[in-house]
C-alpha positions in Angstrom: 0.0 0.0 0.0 1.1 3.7 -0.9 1.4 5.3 2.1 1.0 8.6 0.3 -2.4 7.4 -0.8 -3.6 7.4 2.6 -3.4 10.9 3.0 -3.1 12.5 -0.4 -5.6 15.0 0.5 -3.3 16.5 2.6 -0.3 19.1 1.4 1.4 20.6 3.9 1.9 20.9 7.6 2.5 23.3 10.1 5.9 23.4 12.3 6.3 24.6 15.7 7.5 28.0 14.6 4.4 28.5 12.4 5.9 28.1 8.9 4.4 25.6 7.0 6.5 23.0 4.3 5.4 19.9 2.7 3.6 16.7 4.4 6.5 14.0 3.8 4.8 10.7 5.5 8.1 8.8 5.0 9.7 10.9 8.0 6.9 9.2 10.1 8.7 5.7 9.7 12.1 7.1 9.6 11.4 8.3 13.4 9.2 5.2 14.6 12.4 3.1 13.0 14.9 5.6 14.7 13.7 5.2 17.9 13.1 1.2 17.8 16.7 0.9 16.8 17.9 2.8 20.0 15.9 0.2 22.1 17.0 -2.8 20.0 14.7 -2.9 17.3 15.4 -4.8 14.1 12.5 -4.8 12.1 12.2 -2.0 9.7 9.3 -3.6 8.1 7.5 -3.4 11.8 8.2 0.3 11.6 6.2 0.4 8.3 3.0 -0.9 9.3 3.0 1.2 12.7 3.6 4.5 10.5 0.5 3.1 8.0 -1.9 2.9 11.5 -1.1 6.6 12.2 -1.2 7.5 8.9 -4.7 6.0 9.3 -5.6 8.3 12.4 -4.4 11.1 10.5 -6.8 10.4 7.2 -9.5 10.2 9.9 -8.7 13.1 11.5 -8.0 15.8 8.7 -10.9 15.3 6.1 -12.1 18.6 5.3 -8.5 20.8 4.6 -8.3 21.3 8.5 -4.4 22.6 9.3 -2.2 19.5 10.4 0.8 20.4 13.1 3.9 18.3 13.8 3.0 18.0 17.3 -0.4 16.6 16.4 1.7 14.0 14.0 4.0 13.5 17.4 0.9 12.6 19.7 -0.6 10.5 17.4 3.0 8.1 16.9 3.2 8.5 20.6 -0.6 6.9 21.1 -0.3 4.0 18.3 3.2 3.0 20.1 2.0 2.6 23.4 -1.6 0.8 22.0 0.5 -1.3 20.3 1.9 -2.6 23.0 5.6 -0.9 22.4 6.5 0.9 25.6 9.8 1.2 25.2 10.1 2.7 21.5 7.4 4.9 22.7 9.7 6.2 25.9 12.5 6.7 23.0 10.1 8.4 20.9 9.2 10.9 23.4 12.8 11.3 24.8 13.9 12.2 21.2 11.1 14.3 20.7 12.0 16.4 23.8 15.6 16.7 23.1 14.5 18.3 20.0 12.5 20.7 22.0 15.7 21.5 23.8 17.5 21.8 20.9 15.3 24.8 19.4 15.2 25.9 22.9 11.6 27.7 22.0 10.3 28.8 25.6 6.5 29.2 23.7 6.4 25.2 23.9 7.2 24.4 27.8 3.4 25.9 28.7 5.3 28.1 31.9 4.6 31.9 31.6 8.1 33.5 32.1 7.3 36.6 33.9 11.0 37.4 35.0 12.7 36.7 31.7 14.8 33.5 32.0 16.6 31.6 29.8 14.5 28.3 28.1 16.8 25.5 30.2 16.2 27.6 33.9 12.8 27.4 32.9 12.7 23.8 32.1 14.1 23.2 35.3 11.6 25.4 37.4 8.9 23.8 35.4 10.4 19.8 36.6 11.2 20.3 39.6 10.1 23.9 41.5 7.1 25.5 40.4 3.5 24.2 41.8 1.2 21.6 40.6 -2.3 21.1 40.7 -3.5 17.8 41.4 -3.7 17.0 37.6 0.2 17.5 37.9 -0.6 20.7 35.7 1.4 23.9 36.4 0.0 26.9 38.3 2.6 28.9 39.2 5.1 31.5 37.9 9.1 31.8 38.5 8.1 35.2 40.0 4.9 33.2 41.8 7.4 30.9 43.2 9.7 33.6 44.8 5.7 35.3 46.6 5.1 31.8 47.5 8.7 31.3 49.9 9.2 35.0 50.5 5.0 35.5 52.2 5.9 32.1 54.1 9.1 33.0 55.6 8.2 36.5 56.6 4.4 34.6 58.0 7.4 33.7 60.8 7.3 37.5 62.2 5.3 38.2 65.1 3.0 41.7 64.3 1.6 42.5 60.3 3.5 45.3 60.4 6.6 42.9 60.3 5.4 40.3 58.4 5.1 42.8 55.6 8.0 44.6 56.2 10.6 41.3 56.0 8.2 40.1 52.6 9.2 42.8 50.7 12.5 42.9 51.9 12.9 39.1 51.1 11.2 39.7 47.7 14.1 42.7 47.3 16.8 40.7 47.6 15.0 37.4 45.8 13.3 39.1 42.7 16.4 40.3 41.7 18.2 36.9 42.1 21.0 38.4 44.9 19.7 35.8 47.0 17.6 32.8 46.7 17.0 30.2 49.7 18.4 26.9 48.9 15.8 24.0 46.9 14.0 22.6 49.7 12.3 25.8 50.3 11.7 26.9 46.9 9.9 23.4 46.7 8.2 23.2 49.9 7.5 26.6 51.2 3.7 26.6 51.9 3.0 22.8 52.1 1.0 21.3 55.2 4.1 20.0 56.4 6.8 22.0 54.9 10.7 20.1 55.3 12.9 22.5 54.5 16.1 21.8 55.5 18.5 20.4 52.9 20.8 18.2 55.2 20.8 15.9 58.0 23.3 14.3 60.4 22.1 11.2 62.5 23.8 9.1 65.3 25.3 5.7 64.8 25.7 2.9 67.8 26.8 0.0 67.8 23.3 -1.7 69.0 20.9 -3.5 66.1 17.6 -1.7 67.6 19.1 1.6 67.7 20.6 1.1 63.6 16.9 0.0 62.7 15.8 2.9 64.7 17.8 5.4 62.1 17.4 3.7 59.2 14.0 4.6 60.3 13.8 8.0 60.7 16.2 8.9 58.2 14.5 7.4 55.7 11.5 9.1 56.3 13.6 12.6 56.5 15.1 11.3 52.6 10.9 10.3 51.6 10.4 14.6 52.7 13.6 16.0 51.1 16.9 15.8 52.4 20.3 14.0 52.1 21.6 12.5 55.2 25.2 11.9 56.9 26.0 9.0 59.2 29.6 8.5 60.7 29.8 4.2 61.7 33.0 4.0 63.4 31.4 2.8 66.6 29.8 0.0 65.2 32.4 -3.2 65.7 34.0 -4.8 62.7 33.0 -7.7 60.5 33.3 -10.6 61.9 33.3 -9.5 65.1 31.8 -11.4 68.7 27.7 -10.9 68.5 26.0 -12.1 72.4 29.5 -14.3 72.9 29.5 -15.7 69.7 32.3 -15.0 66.8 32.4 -14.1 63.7 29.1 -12.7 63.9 29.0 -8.9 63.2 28.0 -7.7 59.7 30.8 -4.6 60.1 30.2 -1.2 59.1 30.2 -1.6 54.9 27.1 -4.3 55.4 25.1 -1.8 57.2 26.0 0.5 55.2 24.8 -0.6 52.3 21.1 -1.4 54.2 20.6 2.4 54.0 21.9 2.9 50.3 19.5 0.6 49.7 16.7 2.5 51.4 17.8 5.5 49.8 16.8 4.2 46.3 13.6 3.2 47.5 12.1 6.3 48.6 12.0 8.9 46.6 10.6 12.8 47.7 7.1 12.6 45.6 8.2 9.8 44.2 11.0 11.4 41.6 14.0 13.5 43.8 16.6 11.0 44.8 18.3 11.7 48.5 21.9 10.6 49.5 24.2 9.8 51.9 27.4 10.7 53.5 28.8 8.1 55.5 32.6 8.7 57.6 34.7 5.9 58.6 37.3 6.9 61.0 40.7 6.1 60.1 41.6 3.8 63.0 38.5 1.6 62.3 39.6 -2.2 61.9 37.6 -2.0 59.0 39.5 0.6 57.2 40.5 -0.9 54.3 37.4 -3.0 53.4 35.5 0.7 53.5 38.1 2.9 51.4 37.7 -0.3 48.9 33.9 -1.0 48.9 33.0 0.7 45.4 35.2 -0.8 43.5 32.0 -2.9 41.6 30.4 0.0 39.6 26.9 0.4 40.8 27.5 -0.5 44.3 26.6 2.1 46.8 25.4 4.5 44.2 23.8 6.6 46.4 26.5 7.2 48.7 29.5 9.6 49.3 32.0 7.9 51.5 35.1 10.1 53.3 37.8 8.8 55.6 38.1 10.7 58.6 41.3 12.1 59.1 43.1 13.5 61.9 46.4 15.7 62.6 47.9 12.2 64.0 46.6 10.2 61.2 48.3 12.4 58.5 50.9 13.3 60.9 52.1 9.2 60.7 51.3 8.7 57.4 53.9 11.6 56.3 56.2 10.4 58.5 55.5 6.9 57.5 54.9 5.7 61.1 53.4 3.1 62.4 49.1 3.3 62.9 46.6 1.6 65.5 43.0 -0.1 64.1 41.2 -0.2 67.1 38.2 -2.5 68.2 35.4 -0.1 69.4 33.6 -2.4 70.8 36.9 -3.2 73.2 39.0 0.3 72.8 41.6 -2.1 71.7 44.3 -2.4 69.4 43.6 -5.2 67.0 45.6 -4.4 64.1 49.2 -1.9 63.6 49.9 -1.2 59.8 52.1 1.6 58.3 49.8 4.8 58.3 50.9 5.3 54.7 48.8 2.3 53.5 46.0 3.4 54.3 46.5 7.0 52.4 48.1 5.0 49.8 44.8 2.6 49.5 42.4 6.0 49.7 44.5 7.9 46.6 43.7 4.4 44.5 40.3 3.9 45.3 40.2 7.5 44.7 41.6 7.2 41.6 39.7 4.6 40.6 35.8 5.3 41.7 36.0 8.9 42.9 35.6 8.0 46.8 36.7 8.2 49.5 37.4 11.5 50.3 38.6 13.1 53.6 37.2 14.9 56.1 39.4 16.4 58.4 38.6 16.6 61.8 40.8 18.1 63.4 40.2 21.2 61.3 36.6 20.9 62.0 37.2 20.6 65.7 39.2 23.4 66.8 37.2 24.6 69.0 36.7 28.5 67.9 33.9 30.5 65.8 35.3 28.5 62.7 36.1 25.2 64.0 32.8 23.9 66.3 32.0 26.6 69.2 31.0 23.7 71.1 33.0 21.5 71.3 34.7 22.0 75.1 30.9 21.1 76.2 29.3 18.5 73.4 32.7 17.2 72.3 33.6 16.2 68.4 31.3 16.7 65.1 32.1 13.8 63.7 29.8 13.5 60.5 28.8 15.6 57.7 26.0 16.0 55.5 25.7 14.3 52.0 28.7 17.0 50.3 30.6 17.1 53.2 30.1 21.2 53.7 28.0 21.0 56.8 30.0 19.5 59.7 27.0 19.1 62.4 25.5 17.1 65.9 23.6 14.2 65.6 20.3 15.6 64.4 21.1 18.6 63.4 19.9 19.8 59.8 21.2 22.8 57.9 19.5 25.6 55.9 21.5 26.6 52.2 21.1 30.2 51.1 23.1 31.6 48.0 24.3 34.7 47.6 25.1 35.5 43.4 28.4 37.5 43.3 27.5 38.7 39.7 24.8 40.8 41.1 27.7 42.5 42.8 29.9 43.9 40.0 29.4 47.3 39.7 31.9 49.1 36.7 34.3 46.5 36.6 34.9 46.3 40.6 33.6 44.3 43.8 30.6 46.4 45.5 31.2 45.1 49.5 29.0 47.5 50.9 26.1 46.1 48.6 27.0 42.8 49.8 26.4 43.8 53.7 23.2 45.0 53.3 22.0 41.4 51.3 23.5 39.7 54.0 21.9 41.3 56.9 18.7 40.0 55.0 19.4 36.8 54.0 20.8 35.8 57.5 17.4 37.0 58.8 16.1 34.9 56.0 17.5 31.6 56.4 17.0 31.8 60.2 13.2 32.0 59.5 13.4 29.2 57.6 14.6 27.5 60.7 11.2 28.6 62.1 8.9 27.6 59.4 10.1 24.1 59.4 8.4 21.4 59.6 10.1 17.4 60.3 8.8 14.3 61.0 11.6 13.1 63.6 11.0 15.3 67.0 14.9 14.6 67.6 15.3 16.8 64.6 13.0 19.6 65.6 14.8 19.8 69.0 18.7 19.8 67.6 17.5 21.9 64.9 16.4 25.0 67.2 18.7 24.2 69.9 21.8 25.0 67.3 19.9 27.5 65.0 22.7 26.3 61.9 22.4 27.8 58.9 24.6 28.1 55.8 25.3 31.2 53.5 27.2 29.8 50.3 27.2 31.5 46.5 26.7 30.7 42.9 28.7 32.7 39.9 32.1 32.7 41.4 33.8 31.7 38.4 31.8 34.1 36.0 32.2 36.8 38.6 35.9 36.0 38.1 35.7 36.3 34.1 34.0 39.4 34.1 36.3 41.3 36.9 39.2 40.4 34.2 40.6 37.7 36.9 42.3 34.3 35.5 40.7 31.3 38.6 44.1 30.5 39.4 45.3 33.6 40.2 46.8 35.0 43.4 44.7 38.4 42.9 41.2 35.5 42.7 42.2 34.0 46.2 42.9 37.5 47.4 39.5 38.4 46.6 37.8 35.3 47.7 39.3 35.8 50.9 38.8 39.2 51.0 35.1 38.3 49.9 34.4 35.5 52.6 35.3 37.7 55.5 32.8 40.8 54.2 30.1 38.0 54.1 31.5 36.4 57.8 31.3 39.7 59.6 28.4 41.0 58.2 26.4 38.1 58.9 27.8 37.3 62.7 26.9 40.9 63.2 23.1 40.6 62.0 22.9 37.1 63.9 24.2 39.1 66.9 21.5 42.0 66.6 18.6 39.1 65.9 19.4 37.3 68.9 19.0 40.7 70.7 15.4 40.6 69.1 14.6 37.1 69.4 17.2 35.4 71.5 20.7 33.7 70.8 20.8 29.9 70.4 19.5 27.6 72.8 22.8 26.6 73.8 24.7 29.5 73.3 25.5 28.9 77.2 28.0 25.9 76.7 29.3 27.7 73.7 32.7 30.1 73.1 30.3 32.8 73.6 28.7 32.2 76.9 30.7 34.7 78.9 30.4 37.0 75.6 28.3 40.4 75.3 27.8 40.0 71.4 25.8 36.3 71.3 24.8 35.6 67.9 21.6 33.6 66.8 23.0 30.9 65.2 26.0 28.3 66.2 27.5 28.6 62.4 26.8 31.0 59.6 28.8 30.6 56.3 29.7 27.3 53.8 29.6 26.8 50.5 27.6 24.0 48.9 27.7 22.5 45.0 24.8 25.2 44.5 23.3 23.1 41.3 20.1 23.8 41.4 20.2 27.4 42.7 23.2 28.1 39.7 20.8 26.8 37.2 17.5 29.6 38.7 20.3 32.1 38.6 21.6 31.6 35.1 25.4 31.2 36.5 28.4 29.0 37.3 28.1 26.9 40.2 29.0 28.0 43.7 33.1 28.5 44.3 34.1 26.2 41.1 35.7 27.3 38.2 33.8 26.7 34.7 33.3 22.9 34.5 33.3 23.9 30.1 32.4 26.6 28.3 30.0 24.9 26.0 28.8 21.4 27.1 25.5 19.2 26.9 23.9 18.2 30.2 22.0 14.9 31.3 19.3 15.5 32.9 16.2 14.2 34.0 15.7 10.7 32.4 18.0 11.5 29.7 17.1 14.8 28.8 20.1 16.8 27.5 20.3 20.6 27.8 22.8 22.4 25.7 24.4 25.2 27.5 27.2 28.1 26.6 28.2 30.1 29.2 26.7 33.2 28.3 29.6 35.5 29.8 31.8 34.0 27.0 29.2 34.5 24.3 29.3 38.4 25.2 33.4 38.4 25.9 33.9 36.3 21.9 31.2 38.9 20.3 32.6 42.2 21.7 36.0 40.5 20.3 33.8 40.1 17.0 35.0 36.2 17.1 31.5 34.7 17.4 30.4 32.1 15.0 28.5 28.8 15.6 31.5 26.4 14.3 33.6 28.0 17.6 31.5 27.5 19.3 31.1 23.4 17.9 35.4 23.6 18.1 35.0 24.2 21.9 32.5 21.6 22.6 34.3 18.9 20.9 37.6 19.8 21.8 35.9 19.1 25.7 33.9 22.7 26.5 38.0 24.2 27.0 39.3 26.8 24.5 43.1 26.7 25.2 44.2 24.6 21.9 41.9 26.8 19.6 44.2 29.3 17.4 41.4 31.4 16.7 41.1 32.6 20.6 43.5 34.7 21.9 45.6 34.2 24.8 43.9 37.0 27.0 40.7 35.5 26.9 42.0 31.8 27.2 44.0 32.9 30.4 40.1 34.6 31.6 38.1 31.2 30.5 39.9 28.3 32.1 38.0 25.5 32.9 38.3 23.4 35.8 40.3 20.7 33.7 42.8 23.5 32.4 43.7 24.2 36.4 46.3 22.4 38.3 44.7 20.3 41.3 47.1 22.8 43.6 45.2 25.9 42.4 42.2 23.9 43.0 43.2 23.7 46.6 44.3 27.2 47.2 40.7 28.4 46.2 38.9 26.1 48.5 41.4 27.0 51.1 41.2 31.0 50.5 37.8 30.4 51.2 38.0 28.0 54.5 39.7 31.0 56.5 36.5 32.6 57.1 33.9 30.0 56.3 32.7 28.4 60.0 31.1 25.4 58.5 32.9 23.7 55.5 33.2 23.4 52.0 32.3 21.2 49.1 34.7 21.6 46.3 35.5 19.3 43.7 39.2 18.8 43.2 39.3 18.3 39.0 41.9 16.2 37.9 42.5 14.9 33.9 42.3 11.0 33.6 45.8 10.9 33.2 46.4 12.0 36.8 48.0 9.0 39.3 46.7 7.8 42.3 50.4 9.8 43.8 48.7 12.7 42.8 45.6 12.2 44.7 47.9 11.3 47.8 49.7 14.7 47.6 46.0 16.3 46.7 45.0 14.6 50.4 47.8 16.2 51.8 48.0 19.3 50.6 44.4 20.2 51.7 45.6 19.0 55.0 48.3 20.9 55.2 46.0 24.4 54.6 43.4 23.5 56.7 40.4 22.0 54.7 37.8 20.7 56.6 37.5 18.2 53.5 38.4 16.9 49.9 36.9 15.7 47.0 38.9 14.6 44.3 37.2 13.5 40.6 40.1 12.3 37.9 38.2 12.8 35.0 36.1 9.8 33.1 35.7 8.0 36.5 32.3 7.4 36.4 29.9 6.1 33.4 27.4 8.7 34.0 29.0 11.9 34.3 26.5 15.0 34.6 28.1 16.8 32.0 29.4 15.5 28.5 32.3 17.1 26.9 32.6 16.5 22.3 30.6 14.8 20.7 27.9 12.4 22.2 28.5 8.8 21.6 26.5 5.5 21.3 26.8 4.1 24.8 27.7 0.6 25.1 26.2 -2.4 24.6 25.5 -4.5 27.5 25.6 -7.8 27.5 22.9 -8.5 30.2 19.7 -6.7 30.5 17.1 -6.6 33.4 14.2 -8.6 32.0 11.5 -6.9 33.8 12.5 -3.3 32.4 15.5 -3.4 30.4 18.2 -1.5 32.2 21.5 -2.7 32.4 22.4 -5.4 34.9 25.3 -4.4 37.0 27.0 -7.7 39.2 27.6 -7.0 42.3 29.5 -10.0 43.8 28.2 -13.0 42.7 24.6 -10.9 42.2 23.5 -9.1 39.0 21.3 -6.5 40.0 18.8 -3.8 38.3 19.4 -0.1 39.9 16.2 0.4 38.3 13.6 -1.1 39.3 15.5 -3.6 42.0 15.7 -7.1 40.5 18.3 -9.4 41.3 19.7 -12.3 39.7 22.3 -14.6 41.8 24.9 -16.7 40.8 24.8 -20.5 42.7 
């Protein structure tokens, strides 16, 4: 049958854009046969009858002249896929359809009304993940909506209406205008019936089986609201370990540890937002090794971040390549003396090799001062972090993420600190009413939560605030700055928690802090870190929080295998005032990895202005997470970028450099160390075949052991 014949009366159709060209029915079987072969299809003449059934629908459809638009033809392939019993082309169908969406990046089709002016990806994003649904799942709410929805139900926080309006439109000042933004959890929740809006949890770990069900527990249920969650298991006894008298019992800390990875995966925030974890092994644990080695099967303990903990003694003998006690912590004995130095060596590896562990340090964490736990002569040692490691807190304790955007504070072509004061004064006022709007489900939560009052002020657009102040990343005149930035935004904000507590009251247990004796007590135990700032980078149209550019022009996954295309928009302006725009630059820097340094036609000035983070020694990587540690009383998260021909030595000295300059922590990524990197530099490849599938939804089978198993959908397949 002619295909053609089946629709002859119709001409032409109608694109997205509104132009009009010529019906051609054979692109209909080209993209039902595209998108079978992507999920394994292999009959083309398959393809061909499915086209002739919507082909049918259309003929049905369009008998008397009435216009026909490629999105109808779309919705109608989409319905005869799925009726025909073909789920999976279908879910290709409508992934390739939406990339082309992307692609075209036409705002007009993602049915949000942009009443700020945003860019087409920051509004995909709002429309995913942040703006409010109806109960159809339809949106009804603005970007500008959104901002009025968390601004009217922080300032609802204040006591009289004259306040309550007052601190809105200050909120709304300093929101509207993207100087500030709250971190996701309160964009997302703000205004709920039970509104979790902290972004990070710490929980306590003992070495007792009713008290680990206990947390798996209640964290869980935190991760089911929204939040990632940190857990230090160095009390818990090793594997193998006497259980009630009997040996060789105890399941050791990587067992249990991957119980709540597994919980993780399983519970979801409305069913789509993935949580994490952040789990701390001490470095004198018995079980050292088997922990610094645990995700050496890809796959296994996806959801999990895993760190070392690291002391001044620990690094101190591994240096010095002394001798280094495992203890039993079950006993306090020593079971175990190896060299120090294997241990570090084992970490730089694994490192190497997976991406984890990485450190925390703390030592630096505990110092006992404004920047290094205030409480610590009364509550003794933080010992556990949340799920990125830049939030050092008590069991229980949850932290609140702000961002301030530098590039809102570049006024003709310098720094503007006394803008920066006045933001800051709000936002700290902010961020502590989220702490009062809060709502958790774990009482132990609420309690730690408004006993330490912790919030924490990070930024987005470092690195394009960098670019546009005419300052290379690794320069000494950026860590200059950053320092010199850090300690504006430090002082400022202790002195408007100090003049809040004199309104409201300093922390609850500001009396077995540094500042009991004190005249100036603040409001809040800790003030300052800075996060990975993702999401809030994406609202604000920037570069996230203190990294350099990841790549100047890249593709992103997100989503179920959506990919946005992105160009750093600072480096569009800089190439056109230079008059060295053109689309096939712009293709030369995405394939040549998002970097320009080997491209002739840029000159050296810019390409000095636009590194990216794999154009930067690991060492300057370091000295800008350490220029901003001096005056940051929480901690950090900053990915150390290395090339994937960096050595596991490297990673070692990495460890020990950060050490040496006081990190609270380190994260090292050698480049290509994962499958399913965030961000894809060149040209997009097929990915690889694999040679087992999950037979109940198709996803790859990854073995774990002797185990294949589904990260999917959970089924698992065992080797006898």
């Amino acid at each position: 049958m002619d295909d053609h014949k089946i629709v002859s009366h119709i001409d032409t159709v109608i694109k997205i854009n509104g132009t009009k060209q010529a019906f051609d029915a054979n692109k209909i079987e080209n993209s039902i046969w595209y998108a079978a072969r992507k999920v394994g299809g292999k009959d083309r003449n398959r393809a061909r009858m499915l086209s002739f059934k919507v082909l049918q629908i259309i003929s049905e459809k369009y008998q008397n002249g009435k216009p026909l638009r490629t999105t109808e033809i779309g919705e109608f392939v989409e319905k005869v896929l799925i009726e025909s019993g073909h789920s999976k082309t279908a879910k290709e169908f409508i992934r390739f359809r939406e990339n082309k969406k992307h692609f075209r990046q036409d705002k007009g089709n993602l049915g949000v009304e942009d009443d700020i002016g945003l860019t087409y990806n920051t509004l995909y994003i709002l429309k995913r993940r942040y703006l409010k649904r109806n109960e159809k799942g339809e949106i009804i709410e603005t970007p500008k909506g959104m901002l009025k929805r968390v601004a009217e139900f922080l300032a609802d926080v204040e006591k009289t209406k004259t306040e309550k309006k007052k601190w809105y439109e200050k909120f709304m000042s300093i929101m509207e205008t993207f100087e500030f933004l709250p971190g996701t959890r309160p964009l997302v929740n703000a205004g709920k019936k039970k509104p979790q809006l902290g972004n990070c949890f710490v929980w306590p770990i003992k070495d007792d089986i009713n008290h680990i069900f206990k947390i798996l527990h209640e964290s869980t249920l935190i991760k089911k609201n929204g939040g990632g969650c940190g857990y230090n298991f160095s009390k818990l006894r090793p594997e193998d370990d006497i259980v009630g008298g009997i040996p060789d019992l105890a399941a050791g800390p990587v067992k249990i540890i991957e119980m709540f990875d597994l919980m993780t995966s399983l519970f979801r925030q409305e069913g789509r937002y993935e949580s994490g974890n952040m789990v701390v092994l001490n470095a004198n644990h018995p079980d050292i090794f088997k922990f610094v080695s645990a995700k050496q099967t890809d796959g296994y303990l996806s959801k999990t971040n895993l760190s070392v903990g690291i002391t001044d003694s620990f690094m101190k003998a591994a240096t010095e390549d002394k001798d280094w006690d495992l203890i039993n912590p079950r006993t306090g004995e020593v079971v175990n003396t190896v060299k120090a130095r294997s241990i570090l060596e084992l970490m730089a590896t694994m490192a190497w090799q997976t991406g984890d562990p990485g450190i925390l340090n703390l030592s630096a964490i505990n110092r006992g001062d404004e920047f290094g736990n205030p409480l610590l002569k009364k509550h003794g040692r933080i010992v556990s972090t949340n799920v990125c490691g830049e939030i050092p807190q008590y069991p229980y304790e949850s932290c609140n993420l702000g961002y301030v955007n530098f590039t809102k504070f570049i006024r003709d072509g310098k720094f503007d600190f006394k803008h920066l004061k006045e933001v800051m004064s709000i936002a700290v006022r902010l961020m502590d009413n989220v702490i009062e709007a809060s709502w958790f489900p774990v009482p132990e939560v609420t309690k730690a939560v408004k006993d330490h009052r912790r919030i924490g002020i990070g930024c987005v657009g470092w690195a394009e605030t960098l670019s546009r102040l005419g300052l290379a990343y690794d320069s000494k005149d950026a860590y200059e700055l950053a320092e010199k930035v850090t300690e504006t935004m430090y002082k400022s904000a202790f002195n408007a928690s100090v003049e809040l507590a004199d309104d409201k009251g300093p922390f609850p247990l500001v009396g077995d802090s540094i500042w009991a004796n004190r005249k100036r007590k603040p409001r809040n135990v800790a003030l300052l870190t800075f996060p990975p700032s993702s999401g809030n980078a994406v609202i604000c149209e920037t570069s996230f929080g203190i990294e350099p550019y990841f790549a100047l022009a890249y593709e992103q996954n997100v989503l179920g295998g959506m990919r946005l295309r992105t160009v750093v928009p600072a480096f569009v302006e800089k190439l056109k005032e230079e008059g060295l725009y053109s689309e096939e630059l712009i293709q030369k820097i995405i394939d040549n990895h998002g970097s320009v340094q080997s491209i002739k036609e840029v000159p050296e000035r810019i390409k000095k202005i636009f590194k990216v983070a794999h154009d930067i020694d690991w060492k300057d990587h370091i000295k800008m997470q350490a220029s901003f540690q001096k005056w940051t009383d929480n901690a950090i998260t900053k990915t150390i970028n290395m090339p994937a021909s960096a050595t596991p030595d490297d990673i070692e000295q990495a460890y020990v450099m950060a050490w040496e300059l006081g990190c609270k922590g380190l994260t090292v990524y050698r480049d290509k160390t994962k499958q399913d990197q965030v961000f894809e530099f060149g040209k997009s490849e097929e990915p690889k075949k694999s040679t087992r599938k999950c037979p109940n939804c198709e996803h790859k089978l990854v073995k774990q052991g002797k185990c294949y198993k589904c990260k999917e959908c959970g089924y698992s397949s065992c080797e006898i």
